[in-house]
Backbone as XML, in Angstrom:
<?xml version="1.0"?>
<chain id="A" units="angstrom">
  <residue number="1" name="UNK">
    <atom name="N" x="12.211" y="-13.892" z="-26.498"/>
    <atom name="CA" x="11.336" y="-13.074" z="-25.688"/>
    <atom name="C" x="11.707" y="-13.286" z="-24.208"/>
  </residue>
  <residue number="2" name="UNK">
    <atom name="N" x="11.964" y="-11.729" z="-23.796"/>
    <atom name="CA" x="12.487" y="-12.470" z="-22.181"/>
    <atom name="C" x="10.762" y="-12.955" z="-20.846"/>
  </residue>
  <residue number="3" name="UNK">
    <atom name="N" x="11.397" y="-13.663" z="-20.215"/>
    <atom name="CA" x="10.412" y="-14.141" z="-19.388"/>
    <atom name="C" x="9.850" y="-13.197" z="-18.773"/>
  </residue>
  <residue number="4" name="UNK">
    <atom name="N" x="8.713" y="-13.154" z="-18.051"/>
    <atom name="CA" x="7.948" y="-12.426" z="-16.784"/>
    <atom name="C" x="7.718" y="-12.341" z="-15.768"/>
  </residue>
  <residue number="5" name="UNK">
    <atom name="N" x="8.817" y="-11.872" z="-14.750"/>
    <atom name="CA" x="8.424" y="-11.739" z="-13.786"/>
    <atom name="C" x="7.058" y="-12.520" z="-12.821"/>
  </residue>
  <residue number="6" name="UNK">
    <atom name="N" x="6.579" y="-12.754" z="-12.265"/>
    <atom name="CA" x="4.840" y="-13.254" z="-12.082"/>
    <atom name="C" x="4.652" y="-12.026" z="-11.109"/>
  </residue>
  <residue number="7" name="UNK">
    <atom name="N" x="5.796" y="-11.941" z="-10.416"/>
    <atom name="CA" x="5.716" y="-10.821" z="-8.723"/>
    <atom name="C" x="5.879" y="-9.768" z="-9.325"/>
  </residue>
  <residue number="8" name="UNK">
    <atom name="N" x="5.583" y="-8.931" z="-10.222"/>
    <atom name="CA" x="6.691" y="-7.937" z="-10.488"/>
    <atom name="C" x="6.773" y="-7.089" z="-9.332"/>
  </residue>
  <residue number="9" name="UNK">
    <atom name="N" x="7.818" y="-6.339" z="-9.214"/>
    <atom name="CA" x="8.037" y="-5.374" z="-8.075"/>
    <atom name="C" x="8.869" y="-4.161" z="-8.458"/>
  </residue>
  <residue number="10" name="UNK">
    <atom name="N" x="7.845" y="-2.649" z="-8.360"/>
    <atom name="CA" x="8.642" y="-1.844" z="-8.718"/>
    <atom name="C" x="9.175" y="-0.805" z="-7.686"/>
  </residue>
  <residue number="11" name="UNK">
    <atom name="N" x="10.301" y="-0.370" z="-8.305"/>
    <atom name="CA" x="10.749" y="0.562" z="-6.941"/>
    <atom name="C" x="10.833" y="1.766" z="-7.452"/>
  </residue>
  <residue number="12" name="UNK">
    <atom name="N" x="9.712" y="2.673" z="-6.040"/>
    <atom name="CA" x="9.143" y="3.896" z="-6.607"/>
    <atom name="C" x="9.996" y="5.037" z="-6.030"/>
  </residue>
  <residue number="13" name="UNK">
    <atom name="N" x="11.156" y="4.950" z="-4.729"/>
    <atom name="CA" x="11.685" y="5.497" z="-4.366"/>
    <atom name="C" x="12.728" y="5.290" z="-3.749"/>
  </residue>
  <residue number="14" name="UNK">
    <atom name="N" x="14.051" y="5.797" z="-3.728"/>
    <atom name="CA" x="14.913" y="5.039" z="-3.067"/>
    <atom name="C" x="15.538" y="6.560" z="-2.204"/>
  </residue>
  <residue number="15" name="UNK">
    <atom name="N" x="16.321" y="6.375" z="-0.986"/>
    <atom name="CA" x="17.225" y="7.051" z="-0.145"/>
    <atom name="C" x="18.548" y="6.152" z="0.045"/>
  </residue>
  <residue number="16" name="UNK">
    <atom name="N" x="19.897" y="6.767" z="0.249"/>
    <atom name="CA" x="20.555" y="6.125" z="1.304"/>
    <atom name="C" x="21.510" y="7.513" z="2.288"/>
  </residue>
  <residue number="17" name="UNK">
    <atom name="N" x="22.220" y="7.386" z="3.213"/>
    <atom name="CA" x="22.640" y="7.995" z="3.451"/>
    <atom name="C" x="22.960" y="7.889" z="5.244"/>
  </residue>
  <residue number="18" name="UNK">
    <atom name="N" x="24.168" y="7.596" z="6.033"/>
    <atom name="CA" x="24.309" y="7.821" z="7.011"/>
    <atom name="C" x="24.205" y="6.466" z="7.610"/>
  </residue>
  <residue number="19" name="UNK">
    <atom name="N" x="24.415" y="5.276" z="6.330"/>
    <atom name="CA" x="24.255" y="3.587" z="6.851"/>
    <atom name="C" x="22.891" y="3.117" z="6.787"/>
  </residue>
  <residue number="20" name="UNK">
    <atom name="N" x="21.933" y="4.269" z="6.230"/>
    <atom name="CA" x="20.483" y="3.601" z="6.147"/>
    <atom name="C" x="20.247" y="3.470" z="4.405"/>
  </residue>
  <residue number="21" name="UNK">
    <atom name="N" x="19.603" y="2.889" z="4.256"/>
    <atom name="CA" x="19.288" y="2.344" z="3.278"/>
    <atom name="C" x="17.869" y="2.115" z="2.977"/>
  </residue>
  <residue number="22" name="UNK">
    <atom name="N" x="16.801" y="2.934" z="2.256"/>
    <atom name="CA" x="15.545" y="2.682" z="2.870"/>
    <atom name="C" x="15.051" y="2.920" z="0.956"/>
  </residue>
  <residue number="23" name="UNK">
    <atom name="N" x="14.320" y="1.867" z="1.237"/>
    <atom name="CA" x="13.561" y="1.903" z="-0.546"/>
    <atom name="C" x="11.762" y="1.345" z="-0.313"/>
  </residue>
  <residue number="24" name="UNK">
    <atom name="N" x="11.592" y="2.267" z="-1.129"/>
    <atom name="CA" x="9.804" y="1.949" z="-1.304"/>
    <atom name="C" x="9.590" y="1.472" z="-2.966"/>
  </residue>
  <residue number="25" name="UNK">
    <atom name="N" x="9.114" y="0.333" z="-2.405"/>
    <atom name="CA" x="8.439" y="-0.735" z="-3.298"/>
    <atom name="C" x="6.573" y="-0.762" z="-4.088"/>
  </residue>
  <residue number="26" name="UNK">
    <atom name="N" x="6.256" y="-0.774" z="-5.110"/>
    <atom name="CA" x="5.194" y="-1.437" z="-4.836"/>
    <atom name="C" x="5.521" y="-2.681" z="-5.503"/>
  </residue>
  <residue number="27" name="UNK">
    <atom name="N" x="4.272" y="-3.243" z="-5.231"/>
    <atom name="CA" x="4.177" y="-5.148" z="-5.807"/>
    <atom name="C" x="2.909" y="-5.040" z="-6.760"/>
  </residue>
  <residue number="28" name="UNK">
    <atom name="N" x="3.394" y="-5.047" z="-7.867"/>
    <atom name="CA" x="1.791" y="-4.900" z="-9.232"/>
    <atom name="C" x="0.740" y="-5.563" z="-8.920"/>
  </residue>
  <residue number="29" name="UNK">
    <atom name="N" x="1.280" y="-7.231" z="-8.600"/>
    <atom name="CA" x="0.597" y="-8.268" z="-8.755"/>
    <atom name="C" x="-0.239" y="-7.999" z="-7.373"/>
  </residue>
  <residue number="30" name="UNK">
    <atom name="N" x="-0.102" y="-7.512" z="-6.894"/>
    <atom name="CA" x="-1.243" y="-7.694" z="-5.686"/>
    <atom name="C" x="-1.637" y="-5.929" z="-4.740"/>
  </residue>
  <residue number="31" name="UNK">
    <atom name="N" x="-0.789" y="-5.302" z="-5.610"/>
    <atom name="CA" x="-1.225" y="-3.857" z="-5.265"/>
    <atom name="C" x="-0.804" y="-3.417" z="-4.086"/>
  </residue>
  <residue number="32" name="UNK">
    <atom name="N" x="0.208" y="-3.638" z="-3.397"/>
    <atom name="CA" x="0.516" y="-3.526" z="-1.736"/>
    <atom name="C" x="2.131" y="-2.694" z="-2.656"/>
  </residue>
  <residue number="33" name="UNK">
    <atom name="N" x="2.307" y="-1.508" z="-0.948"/>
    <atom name="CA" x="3.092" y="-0.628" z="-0.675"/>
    <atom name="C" x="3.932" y="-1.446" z="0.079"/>
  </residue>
  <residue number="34" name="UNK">
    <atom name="N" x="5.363" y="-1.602" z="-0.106"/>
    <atom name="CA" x="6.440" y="-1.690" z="1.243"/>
    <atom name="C" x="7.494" y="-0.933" z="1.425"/>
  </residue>
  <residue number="35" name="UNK">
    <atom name="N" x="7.969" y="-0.624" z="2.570"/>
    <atom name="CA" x="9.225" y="0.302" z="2.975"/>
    <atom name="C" x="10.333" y="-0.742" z="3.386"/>
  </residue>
  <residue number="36" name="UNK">
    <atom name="N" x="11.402" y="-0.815" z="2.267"/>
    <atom name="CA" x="12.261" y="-1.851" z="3.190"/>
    <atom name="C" x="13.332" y="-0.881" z="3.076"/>
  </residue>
  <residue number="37" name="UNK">
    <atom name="N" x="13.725" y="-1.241" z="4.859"/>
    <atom name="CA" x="14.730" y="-0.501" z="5.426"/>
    <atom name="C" x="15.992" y="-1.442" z="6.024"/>
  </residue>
  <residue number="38" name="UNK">
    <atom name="N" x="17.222" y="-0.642" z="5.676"/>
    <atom name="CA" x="18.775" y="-1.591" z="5.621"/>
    <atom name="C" x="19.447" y="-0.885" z="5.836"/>
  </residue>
  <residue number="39" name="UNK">
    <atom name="N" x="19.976" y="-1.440" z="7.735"/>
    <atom name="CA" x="20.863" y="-0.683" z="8.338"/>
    <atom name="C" x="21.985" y="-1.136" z="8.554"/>
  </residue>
  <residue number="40" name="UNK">
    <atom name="N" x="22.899" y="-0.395" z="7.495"/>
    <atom name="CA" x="24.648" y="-1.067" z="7.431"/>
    <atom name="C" x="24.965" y="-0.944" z="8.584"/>
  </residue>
  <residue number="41" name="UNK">
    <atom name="N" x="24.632" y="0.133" z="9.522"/>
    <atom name="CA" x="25.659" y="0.423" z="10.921"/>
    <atom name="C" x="25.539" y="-0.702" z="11.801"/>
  </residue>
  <residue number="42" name="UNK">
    <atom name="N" x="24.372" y="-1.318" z="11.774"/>
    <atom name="CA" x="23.719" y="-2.714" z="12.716"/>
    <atom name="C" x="23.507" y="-3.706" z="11.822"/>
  </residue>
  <residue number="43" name="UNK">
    <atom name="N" x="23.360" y="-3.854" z="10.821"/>
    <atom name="CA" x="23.278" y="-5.335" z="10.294"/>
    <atom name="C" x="21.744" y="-5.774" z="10.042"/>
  </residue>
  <residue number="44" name="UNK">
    <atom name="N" x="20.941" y="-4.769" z="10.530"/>
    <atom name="CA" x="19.295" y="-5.131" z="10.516"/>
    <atom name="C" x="18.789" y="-4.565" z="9.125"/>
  </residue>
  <residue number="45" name="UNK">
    <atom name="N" x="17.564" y="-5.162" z="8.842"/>
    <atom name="CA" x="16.870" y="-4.528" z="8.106"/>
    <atom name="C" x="15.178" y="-5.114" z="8.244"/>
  </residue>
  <residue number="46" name="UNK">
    <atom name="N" x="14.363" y="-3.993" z="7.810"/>
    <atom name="CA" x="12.911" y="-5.035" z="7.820"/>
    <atom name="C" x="12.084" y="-4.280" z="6.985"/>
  </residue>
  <residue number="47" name="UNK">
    <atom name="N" x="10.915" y="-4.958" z="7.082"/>
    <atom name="CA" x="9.846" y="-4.415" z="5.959"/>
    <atom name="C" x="8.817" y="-4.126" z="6.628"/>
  </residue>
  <residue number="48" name="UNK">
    <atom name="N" x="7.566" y="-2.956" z="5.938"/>
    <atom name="CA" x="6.598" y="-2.696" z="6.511"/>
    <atom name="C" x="5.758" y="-2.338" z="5.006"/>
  </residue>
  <residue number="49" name="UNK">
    <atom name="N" x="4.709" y="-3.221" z="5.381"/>
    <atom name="CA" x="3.615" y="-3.267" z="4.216"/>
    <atom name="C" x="2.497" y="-1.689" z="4.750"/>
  </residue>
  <residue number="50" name="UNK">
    <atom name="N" x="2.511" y="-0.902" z="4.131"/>
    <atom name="CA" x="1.816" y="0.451" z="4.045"/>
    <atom name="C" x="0.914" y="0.286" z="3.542"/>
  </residue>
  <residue number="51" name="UNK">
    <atom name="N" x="-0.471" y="1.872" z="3.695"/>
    <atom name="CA" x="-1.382" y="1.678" z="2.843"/>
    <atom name="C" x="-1.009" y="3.118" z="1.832"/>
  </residue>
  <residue number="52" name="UNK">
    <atom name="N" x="-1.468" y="2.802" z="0.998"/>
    <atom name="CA" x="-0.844" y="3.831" z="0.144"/>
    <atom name="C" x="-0.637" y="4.979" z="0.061"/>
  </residue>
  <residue number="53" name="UNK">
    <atom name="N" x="-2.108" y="5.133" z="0.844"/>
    <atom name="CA" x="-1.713" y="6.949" z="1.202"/>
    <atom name="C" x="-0.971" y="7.458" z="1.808"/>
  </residue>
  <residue number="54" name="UNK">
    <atom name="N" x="-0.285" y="6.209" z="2.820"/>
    <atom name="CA" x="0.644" y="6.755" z="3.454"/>
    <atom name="C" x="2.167" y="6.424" z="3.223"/>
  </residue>
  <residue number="55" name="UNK">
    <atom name="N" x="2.204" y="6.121" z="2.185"/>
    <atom name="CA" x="3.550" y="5.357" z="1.492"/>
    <atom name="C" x="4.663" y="6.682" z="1.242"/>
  </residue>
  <residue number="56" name="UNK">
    <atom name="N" x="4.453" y="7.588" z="1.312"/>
    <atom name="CA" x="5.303" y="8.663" z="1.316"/>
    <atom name="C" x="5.912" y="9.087" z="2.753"/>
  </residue>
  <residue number="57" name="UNK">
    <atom name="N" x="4.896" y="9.111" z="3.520"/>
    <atom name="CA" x="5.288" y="9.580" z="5.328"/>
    <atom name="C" x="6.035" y="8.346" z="5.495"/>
  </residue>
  <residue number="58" name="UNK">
    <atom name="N" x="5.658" y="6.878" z="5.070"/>
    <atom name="CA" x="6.315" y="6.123" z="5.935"/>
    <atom name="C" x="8.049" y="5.767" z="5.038"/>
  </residue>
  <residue number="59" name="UNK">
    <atom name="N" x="7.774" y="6.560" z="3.738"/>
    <atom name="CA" x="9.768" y="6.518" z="3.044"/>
    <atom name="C" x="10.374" y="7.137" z="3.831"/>
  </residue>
  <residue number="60" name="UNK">
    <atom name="N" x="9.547" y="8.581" z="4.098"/>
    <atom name="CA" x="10.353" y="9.163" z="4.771"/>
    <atom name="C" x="10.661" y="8.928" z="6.303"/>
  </residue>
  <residue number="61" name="UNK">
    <atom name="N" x="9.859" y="8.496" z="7.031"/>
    <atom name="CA" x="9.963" y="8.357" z="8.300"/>
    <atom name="C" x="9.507" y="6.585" z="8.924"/>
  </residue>
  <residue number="62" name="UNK">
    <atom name="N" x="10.711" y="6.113" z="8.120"/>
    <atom name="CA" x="9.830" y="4.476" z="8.440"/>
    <atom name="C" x="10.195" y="4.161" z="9.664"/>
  </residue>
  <residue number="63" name="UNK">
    <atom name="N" x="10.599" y="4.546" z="10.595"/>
    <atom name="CA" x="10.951" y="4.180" z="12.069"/>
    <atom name="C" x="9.635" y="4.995" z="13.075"/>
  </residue>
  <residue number="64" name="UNK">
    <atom name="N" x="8.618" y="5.602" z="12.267"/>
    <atom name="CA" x="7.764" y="5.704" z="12.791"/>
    <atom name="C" x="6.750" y="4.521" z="12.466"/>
  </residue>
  <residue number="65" name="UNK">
    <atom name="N" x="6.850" y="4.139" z="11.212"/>
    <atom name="CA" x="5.647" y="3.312" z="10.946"/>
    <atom name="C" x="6.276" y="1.755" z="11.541"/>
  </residue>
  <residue number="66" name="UNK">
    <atom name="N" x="7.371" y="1.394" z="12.045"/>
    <atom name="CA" x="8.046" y="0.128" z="12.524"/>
    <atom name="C" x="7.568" y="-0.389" z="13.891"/>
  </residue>
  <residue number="67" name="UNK">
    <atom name="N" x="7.698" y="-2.061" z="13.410"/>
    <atom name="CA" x="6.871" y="-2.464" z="14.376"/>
    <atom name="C" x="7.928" y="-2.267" z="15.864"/>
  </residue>
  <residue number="68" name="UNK">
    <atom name="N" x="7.063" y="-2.012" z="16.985"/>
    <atom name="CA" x="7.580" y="-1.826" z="18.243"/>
    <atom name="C" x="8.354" y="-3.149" z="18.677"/>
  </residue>
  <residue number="69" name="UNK">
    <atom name="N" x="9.975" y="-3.175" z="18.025"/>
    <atom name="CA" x="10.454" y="-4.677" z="18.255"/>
    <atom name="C" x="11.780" y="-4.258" z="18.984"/>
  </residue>
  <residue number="70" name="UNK">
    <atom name="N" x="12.204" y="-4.815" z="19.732"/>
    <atom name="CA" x="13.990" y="-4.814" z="20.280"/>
    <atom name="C" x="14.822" y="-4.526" z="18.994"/>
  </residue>
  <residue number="71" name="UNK">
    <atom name="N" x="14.928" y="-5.006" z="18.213"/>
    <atom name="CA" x="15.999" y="-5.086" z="16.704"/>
    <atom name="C" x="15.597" y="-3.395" z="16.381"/>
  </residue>
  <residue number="72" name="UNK">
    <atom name="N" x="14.230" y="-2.923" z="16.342"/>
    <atom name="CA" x="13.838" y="-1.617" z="15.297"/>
    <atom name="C" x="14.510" y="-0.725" z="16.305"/>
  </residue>
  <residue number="73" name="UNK">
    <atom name="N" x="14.152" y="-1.087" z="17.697"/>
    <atom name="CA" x="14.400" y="0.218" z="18.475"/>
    <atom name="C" x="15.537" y="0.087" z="18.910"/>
  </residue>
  <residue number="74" name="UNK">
    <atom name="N" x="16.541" y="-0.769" z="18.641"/>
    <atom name="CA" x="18.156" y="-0.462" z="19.446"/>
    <atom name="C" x="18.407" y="0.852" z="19.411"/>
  </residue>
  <residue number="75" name="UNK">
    <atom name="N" x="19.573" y="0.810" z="20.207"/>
    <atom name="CA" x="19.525" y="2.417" z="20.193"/>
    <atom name="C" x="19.126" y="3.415" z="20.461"/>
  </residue>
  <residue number="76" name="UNK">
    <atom name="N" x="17.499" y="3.356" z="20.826"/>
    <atom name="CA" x="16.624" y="3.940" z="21.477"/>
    <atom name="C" x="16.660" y="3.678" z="23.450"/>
  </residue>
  <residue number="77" name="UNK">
    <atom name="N" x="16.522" y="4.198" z="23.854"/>
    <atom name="CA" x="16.858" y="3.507" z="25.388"/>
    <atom name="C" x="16.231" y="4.662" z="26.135"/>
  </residue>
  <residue number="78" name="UNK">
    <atom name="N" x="15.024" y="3.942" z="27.118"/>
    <atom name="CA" x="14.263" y="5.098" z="27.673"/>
    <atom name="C" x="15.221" y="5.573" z="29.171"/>
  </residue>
  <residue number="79" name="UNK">
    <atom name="N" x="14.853" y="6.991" z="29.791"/>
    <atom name="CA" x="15.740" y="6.872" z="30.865"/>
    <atom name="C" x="14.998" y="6.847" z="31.952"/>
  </residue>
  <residue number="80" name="UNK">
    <atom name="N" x="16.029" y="6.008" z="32.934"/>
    <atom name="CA" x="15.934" y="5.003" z="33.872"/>
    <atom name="C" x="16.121" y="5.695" z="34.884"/>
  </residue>
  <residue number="81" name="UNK">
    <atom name="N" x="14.604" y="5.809" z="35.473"/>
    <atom name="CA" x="14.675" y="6.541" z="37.101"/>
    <atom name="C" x="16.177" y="6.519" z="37.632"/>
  </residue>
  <residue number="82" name="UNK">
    <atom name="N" x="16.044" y="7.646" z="38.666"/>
    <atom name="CA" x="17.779" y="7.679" z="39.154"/>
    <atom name="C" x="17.165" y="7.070" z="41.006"/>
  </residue>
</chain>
């Protein structure tokens, strides 16, 4: 009989495309949504625990739901009075 998991974790959606890598998770054992996102072009990746209803907006658009960090926003660069 194979063993059990205790965490199980299923994955309800996956993308890749263009060096991103972005998959939505849930976790059985405790009922929580995550978006983990993996960026080959930079080497980053991170997670964001969702609430469920919004576990679809944030597959698709998890750089909206990401925390406001230096690593999420490289690349982003506001412009600089002249």
């Amino acid at each position: 009989m194979p063993a059990i998991d205790p965490q199980r974790i299923r994955e309800l959606a996956h993308r890749a495309g263009d060096g991103l890598d972005v998959t939505l998770v849930w976790h059985e054992d405790d009922d929580r949504v995550v978006v983990v996102v993996n960026d080959a072009r930079t080497g980053e990746s991170f997670e964001i625990e969702v609430p469920t209803t919004n576990a679809l907006d944030a597959f698709e658009h998890p750089f909206a739901y990401a925390p406001a960090a230096p690593s999420v926003a490289a690349g982003r660069r506001t412009p600089q009075p002249v």
